[in-house]
KOLSE-929369 format. One line per field, with one value per residue (C-alpha): residue number from 1; residue in three letters; x, y, z. Coordinates in Angstrom, 1 decimal. Example, Ala and Ser with C-alpha at 12.3 -4.5 7.8 and 13.67 -1.06 7.14 Angstrom:
<rs>
n <- (1; 2)
res <- (ala; ser)
xx <- (12.3; 13.7)
yy <- (-4.5; -1.1)
zz <- (7.8; 7.1)
</rs>
This chain:
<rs>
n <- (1; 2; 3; 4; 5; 6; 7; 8; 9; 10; 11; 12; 13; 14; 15; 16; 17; 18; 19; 20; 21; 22; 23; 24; 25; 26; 27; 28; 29; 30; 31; 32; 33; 34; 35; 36; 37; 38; 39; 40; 41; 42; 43; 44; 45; 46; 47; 48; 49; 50; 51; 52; 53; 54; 55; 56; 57; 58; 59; 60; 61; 62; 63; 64; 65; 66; 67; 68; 69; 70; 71; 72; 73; 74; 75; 76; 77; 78; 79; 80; 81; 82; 83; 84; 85; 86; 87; 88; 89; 90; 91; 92; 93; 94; 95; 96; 97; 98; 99; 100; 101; 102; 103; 104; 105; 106; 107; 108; 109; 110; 111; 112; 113; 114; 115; 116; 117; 118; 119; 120; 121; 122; 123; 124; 125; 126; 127; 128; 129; 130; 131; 132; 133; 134; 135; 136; 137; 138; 139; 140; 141; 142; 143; 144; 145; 146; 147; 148; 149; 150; 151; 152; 153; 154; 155; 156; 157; 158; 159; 160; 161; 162; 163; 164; 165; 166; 167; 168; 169; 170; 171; 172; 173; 174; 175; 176; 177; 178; 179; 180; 181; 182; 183; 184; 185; 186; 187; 188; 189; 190; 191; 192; 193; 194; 195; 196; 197; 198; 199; 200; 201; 202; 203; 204; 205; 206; 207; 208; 209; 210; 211; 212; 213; 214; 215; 216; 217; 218; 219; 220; 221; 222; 223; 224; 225; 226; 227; 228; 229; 230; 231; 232; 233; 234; 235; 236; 237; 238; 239; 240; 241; 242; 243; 244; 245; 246; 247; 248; 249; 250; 251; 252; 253; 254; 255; 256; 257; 258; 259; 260; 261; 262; 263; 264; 265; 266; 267; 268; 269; 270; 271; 272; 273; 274; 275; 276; 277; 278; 279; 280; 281; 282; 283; 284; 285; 286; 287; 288; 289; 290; 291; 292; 293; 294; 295; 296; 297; 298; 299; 300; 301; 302; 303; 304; 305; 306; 307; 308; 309; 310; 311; 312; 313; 314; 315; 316; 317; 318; 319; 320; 321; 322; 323; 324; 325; 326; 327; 328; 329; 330; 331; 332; 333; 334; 335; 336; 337; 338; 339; 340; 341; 342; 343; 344; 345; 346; 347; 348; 349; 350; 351; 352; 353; 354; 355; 356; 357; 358; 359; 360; 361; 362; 363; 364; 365; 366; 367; 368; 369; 370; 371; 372; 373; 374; 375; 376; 377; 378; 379; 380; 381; 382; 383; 384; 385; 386; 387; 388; 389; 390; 391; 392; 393; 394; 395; 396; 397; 398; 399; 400; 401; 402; 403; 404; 405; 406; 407; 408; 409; 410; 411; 412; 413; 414; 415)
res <- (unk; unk; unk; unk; unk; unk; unk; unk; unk; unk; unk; unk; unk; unk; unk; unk; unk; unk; unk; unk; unk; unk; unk; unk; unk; unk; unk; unk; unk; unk; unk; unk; unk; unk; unk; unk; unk; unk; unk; unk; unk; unk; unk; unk; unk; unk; unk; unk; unk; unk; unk; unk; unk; unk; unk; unk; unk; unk; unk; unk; unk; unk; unk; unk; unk; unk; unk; unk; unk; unk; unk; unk; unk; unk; unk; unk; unk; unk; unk; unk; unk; unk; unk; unk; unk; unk; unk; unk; unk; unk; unk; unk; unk; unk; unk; unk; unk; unk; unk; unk; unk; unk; unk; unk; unk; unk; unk; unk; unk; unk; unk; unk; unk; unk; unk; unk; unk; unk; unk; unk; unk; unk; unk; unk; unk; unk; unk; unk; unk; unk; unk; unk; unk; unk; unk; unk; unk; unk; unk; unk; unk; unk; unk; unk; unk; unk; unk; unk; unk; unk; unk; unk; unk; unk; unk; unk; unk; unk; unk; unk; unk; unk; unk; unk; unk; unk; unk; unk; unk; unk; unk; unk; unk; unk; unk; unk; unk; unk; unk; unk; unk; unk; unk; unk; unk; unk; unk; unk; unk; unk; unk; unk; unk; unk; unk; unk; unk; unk; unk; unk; unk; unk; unk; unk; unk; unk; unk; unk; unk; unk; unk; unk; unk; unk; unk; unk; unk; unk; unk; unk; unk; unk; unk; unk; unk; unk; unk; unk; unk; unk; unk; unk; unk; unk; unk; unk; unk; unk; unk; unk; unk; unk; unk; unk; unk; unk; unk; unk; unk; unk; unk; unk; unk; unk; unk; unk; unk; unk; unk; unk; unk; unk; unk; unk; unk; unk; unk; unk; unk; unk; unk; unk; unk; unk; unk; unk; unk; unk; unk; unk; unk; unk; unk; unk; unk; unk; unk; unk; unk; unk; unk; unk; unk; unk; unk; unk; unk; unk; unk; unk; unk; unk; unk; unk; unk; unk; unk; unk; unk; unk; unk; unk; unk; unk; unk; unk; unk; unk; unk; unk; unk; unk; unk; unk; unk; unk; unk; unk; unk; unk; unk; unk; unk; unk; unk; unk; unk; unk; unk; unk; unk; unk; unk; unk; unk; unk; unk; unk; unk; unk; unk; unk; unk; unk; unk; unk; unk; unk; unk; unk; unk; unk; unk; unk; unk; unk; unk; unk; unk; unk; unk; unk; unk; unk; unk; unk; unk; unk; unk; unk; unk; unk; unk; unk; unk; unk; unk; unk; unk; unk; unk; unk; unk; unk; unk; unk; unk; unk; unk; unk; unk; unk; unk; unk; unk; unk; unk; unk; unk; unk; unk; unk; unk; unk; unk)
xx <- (-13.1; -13.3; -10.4; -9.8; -9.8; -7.5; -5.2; -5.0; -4.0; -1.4; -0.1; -0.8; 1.7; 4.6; 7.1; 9.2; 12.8; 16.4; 16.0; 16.4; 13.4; 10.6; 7.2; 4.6; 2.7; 2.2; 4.0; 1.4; -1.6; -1.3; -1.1; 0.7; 1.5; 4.5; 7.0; 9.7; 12.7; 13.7; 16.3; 18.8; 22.6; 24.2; 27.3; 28.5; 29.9; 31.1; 28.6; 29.4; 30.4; 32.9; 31.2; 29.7; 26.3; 25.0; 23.4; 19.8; 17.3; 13.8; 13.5; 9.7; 9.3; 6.1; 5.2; 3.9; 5.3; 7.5; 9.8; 13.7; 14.9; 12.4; 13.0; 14.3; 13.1; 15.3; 13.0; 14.4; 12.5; 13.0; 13.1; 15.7; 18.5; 18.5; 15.0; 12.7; 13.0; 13.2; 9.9; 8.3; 8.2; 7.7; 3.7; 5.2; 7.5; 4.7; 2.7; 5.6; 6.3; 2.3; 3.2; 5.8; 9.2; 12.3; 11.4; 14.0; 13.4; 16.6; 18.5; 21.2; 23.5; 21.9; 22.4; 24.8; 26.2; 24.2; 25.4; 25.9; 22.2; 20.2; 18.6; 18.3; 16.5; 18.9; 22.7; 25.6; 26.5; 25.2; 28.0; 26.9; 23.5; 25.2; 28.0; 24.6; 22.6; 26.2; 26.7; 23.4; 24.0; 26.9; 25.4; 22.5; 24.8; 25.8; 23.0; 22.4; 25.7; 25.0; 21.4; 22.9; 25.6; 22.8; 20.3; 20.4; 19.1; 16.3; 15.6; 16.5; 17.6; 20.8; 19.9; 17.0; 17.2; 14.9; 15.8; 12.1; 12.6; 10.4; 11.7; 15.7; 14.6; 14.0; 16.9; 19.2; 17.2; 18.3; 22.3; 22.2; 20.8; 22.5; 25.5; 28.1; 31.2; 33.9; 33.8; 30.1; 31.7; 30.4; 33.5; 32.1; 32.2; 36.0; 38.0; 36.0; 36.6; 36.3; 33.0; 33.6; 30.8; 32.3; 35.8; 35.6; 36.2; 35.1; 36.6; 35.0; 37.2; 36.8; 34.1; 35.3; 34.5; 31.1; 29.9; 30.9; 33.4; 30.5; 30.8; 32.7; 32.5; 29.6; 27.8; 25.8; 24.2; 19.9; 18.0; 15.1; 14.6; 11.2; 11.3; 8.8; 8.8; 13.2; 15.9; 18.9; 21.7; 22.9; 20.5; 23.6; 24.5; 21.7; 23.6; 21.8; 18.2; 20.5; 20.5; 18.2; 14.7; 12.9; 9.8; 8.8; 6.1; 5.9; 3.6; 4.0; 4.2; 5.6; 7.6; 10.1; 11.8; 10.5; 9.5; 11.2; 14.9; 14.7; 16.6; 15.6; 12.9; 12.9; 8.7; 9.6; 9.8; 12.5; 15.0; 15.3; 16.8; 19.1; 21.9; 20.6; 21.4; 19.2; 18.0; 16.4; 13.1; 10.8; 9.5; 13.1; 14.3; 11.4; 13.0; 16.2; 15.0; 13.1; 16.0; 17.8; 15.3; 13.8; 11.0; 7.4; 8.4; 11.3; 10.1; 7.4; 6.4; 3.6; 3.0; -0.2; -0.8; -1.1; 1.2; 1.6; 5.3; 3.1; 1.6; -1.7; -3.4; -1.1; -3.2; -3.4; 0.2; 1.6; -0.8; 1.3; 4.9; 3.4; 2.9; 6.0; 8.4; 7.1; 7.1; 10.8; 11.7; 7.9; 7.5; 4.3; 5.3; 3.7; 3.8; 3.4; 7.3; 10.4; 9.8; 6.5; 7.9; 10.2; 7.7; 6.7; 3.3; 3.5; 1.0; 0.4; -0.3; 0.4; -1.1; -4.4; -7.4; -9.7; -8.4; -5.3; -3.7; -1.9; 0.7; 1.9; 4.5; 3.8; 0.0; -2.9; -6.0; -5.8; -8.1; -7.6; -9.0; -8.4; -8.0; -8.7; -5.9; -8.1; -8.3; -11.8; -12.4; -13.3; -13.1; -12.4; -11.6; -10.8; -8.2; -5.9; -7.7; -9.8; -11.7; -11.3; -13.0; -15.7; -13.2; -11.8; -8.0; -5.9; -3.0; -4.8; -3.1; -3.6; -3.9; -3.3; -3.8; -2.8; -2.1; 1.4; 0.7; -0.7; 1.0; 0.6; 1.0; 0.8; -1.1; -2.4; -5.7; -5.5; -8.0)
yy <- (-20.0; -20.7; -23.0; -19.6; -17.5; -19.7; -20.0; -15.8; -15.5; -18.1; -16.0; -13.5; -14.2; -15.8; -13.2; -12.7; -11.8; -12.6; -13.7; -17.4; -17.0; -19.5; -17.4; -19.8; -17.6; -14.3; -13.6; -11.5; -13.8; -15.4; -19.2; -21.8; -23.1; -22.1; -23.9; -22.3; -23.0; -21.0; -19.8; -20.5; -19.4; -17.2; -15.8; -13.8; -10.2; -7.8; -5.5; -1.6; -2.6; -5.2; -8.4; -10.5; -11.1; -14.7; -13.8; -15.8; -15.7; -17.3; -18.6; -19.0; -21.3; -22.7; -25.2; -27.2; -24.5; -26.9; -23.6; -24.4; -20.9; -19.4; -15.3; -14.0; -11.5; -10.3; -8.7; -6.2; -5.3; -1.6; -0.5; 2.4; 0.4; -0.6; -3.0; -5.1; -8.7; -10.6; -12.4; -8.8; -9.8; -13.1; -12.4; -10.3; -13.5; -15.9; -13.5; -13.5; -17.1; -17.6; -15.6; -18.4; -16.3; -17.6; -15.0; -14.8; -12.1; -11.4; -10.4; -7.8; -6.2; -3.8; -0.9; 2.2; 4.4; 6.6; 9.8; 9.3; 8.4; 8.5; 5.3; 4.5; 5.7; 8.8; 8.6; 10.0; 11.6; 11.5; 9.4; 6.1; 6.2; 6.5; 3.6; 1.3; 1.6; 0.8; -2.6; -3.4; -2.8; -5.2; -8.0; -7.8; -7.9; -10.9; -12.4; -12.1; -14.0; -16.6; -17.7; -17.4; -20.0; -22.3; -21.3; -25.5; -26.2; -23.2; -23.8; -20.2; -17.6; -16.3; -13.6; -12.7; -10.5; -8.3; -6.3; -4.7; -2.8; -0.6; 2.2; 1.4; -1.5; 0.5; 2.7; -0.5; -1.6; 1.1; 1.3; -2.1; -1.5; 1.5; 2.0; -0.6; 1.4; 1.9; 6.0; 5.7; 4.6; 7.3; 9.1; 8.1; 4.3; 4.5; 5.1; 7.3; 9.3; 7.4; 7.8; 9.5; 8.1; 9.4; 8.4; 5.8; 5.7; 3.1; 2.7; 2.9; 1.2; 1.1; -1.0; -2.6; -2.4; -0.9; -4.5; -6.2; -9.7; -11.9; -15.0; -12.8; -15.7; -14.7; -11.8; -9.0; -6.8; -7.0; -6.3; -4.2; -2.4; -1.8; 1.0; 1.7; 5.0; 4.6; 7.0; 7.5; 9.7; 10.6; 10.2; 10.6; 7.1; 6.2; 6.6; 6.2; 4.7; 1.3; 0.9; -1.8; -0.8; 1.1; 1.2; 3.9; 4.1; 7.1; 9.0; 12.6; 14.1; 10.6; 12.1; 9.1; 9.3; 12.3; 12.5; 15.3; 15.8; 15.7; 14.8; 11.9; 11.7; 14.8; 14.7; 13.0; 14.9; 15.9; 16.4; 12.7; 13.2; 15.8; 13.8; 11.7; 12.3; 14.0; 11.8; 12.4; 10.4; 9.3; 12.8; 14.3; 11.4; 11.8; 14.7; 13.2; 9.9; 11.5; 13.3; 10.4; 9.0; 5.6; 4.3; 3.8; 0.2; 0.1; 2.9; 3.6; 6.6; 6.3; 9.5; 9.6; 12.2; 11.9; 11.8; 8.0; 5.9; 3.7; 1.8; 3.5; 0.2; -2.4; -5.1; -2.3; -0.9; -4.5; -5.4; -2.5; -3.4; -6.9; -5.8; -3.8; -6.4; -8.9; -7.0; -7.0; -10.1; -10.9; -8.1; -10.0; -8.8; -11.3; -10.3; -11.5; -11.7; -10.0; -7.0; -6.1; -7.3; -4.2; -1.9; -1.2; 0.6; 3.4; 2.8; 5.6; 6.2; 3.2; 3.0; 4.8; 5.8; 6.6; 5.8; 4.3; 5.8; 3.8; 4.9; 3.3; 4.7; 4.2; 2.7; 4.9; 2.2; 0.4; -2.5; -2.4; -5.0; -5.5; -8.7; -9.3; -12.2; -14.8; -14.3; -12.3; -9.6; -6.5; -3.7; -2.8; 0.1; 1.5; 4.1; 5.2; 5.0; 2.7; 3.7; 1.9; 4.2; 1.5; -1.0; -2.5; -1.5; -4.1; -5.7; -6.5; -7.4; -5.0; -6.6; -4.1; -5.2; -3.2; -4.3; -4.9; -7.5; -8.1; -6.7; -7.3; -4.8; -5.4; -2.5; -1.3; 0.8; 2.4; 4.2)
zz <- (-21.4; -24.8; -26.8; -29.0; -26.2; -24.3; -26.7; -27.1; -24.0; -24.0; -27.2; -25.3; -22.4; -24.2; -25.2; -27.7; -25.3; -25.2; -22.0; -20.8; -18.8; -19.2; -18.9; -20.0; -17.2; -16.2; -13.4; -12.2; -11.1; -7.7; -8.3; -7.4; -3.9; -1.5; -0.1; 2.1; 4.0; 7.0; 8.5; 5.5; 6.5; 4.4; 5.7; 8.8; 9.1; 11.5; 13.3; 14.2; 18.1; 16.5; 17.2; 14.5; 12.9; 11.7; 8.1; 7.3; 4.7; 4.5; 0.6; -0.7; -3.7; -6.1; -6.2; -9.1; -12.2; -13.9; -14.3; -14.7; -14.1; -12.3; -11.7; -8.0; -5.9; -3.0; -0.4; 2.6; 5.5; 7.0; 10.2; 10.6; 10.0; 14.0; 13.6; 12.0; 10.5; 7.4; 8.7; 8.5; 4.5; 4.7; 3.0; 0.6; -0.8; -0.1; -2.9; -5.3; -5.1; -5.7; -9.0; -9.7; -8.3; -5.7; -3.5; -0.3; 2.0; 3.6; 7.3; 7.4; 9.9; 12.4; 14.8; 15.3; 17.9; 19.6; 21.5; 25.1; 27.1; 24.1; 22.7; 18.9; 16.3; 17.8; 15.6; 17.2; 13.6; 10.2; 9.6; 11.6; 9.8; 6.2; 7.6; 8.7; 5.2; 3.3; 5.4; 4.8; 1.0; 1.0; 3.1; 0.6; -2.1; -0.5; -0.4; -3.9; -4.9; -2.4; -4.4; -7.5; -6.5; -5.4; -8.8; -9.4; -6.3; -6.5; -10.2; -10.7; -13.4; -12.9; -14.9; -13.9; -10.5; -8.9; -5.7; -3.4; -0.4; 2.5; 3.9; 5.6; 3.0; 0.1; 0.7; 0.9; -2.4; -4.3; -3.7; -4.0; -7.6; -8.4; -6.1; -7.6; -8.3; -5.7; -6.7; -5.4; -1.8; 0.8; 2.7; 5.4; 5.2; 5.0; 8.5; 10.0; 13.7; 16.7; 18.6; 21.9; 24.8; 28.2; 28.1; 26.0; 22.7; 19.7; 16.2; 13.1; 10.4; 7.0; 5.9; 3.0; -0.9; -2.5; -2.9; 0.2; 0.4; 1.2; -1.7; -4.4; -6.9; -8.2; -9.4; -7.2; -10.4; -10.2; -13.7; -11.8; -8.1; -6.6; -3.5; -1.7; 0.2; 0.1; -1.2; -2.2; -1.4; -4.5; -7.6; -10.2; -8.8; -11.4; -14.5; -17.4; -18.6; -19.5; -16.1; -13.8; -14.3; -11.4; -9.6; -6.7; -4.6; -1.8; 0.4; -0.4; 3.1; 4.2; 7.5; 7.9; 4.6; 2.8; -0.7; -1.3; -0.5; 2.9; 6.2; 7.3; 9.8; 8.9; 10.6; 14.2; 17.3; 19.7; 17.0; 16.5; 12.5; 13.6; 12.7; 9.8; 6.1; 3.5; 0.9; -2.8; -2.0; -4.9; -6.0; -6.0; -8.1; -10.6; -12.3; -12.7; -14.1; -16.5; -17.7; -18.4; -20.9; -19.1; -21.3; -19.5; -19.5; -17.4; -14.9; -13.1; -10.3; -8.4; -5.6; -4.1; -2.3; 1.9; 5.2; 6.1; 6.2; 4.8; 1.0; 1.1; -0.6; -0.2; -2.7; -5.4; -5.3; -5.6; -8.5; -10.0; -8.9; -10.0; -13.5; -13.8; -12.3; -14.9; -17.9; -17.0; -18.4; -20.0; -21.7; -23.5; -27.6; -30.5; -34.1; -37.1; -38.4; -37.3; -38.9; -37.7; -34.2; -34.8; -34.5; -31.2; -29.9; -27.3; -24.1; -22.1; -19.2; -17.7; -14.4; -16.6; -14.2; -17.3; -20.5; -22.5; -25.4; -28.3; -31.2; -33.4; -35.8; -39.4; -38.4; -38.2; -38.1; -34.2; -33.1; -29.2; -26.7; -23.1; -21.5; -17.8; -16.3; -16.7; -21.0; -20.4; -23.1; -20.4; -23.2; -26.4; -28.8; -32.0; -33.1; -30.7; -27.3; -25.4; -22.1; -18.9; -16.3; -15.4; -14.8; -11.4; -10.6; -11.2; -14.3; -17.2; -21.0; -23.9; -27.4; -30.0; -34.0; -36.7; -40.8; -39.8; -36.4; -33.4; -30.0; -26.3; -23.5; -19.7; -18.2; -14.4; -14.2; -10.9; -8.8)
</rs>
């Protein structure tokens, strides 16, 4: 690479924000080494039966970035709310702390009553599937307190938060993200009924406030949620395009957690969901997040159309939730002054399959030019669009020049 050309893409990946963040990188390009500690204690809480969990975490970290307040990325593994492991996203942190995150995938309280003779996934009501997402909500929130009390010791930004589920993981992503007023507390995680198994009977207290109790002195709120085939069971608990930026990813016959809004396992045999709760998957949000005027930046929705509980291209959809995570707190803006800074151009559609569209208000003459991750000039074009059909998917930077400055975009071409 060229001196000039290296030095455009330094310019072309240090932002102008009001962040603390250091981002003398992308965020986006895998690397730096990893180094991870295991098994990291974080608190304990009481399971559904009464007895009490031991709460770990698994924390991936660069090595070599220099970074003082490095970004965090809390991961959450699915599996109905009665399986899986934080090791099941143990690659998925290893990538983000290649990018130059803390990335800390995370356990959480498990299981629920079933009825009488009838193994989990079954749930004895609706209610014991609601009561096992909500305790995983507030031992996440927990979690998220717990790094930020240790941010010296992680070189992190305790401002700088990201929350990335799959499936019971996604779910838990977004009420972490969204669900953080007490009103937003489901009925159903106060006292509930007793669960009646033969003639015995177990209690169900009242699990505690929206946030959980785990290490209060500090702060549970995440800047951006990435869910990947999740839901949510109420989409008003998103309450206006101020709040944390979001990123959803879904199957659109997925039979697990639907799409739609849709029972869950609303697909499975044997009337397994017949006592789950509907949720407003990815394509039921859409509407409603539209509506409440998120800019492309700060929320993307990706459907693609098939029948799997499952990311159809995993390298490709995390390219994208990649791109979008980083332009979060990197959103890569140069300009000339303060006043051309002001003016901001309008990308669309961002993923693009075939070509990228530019305005700029006030500005009718464009010089466009798209640069790979590495500072290679891949296209260019002049006006308002520039083609990008031949090109491999993938994040690649958008330099847009007009009379008034020069402006960098962070874009996905999808295929």
């Amino acid at each position: 690479m060229s001196l000039q050309r290296a030095l455009l893409f330094l310019a072309c990946i240090l932002p102008v924000v009001a962040a603390a963040q250091s981002c003398d990188h992308d965020y986006v390009t895998r690397q730096f080494d990893v180094q991870v500690e295991n098994d990291v204690f974080y608190g304990t809480a009481t399971r559904f039966d009464g007895g009490t969990d031991s709460l770990r975490m698994n924390i991936y970290k660069p090595i070599g970035d220099d970074v003082q307040a490095r970004p965090v990325l809390v991961a959450i593994h699915g599996g109905a709310f009665t399986g899986g492991h934080r090791n099941d996203m143990n690659t998925m942190c290893s990538w983000y702390a290649e990018r130059g995150y803390v990335a800390v995938t995370v356990s959480y309280r498990l299981g629920f009553y079933t009825p009488a003779l009838l193994p989990s996934p079954y749930a004895y009501d609706q209610a014991e599937v609601i009561r096992a997402a909500y305790r995983a909500q507030q031992d996440v929130k927990g979690a998220i307190r717990f790094l930020r009390g240790r941010s010296e010791l992680d070189s992190s930004d305790v401002t700088n938060y990201s929350v990335m589920g799959v499936s019971a993981g996604g779910i838990t992503a977004l009420h972490v993200a969204y669900a953080t007023e007490e009103l937003e507390k489901p009925a159903s995680c106060g006292a509930a009924s007793a669960v009646n198994q033969f003639l015995s009977q177990y209690p169900r207290p009242d699990l505690g406030p929206v946030n959980g109790e785990l290490h209060l002195g500090e702060d549970a709120t995440v800047n951006a949620c990435v869910s990947y085939f999740g839901g949510i069971l109420d989409t008003m608990m998103i309450g206006s395009a101020d709040d944390p930026a979001l990123f959803t990813y879904h199957q659109t016959g997925d039979p697990i957690v639907g799409c739609g809004h849709q029972q869950g396992l609303w697909g499975m045999p044997f009337g397994i969901g017949g006592n789950y709760p509907w949720l407003f998957g990815s394509c039921a949000m859409h509407p409603y997040v539209q509506s409440l005027g998120f800019s492309d930046m700060r929320y993307e929705y990706h459907p693609h159309t098939g029948n799997a509980h499952d990311i159809h291209d995993l390298p490709l959809v995390d390219g994208w939730a990649a791109a979008f995570l980083a332009r979060q707190f990197c959103s890569p803006i140069t300009g000339l002054d303060h006043e051309a800074a002001a003016l901001e151009p309008l990308v669309f559609p961002n993923p693009a399959t075939e070509r990228i569209n530019v305005t700029l208000e006030e500005q009718t003459t464009l010089q466009l030019q798209l640069l790979a991750m590495d500072g290679r000039m891949v296209a260019r074009g002049s006006g308002t669009t520039i083609s990008v059909g031949h090109l491999a998917a993938g994040p690649y930077l958008l330099e847009v020049r007009s009379e008034a400055g020069q402006w960098t975009r962070s874009v996905v071409i999808s295929r």
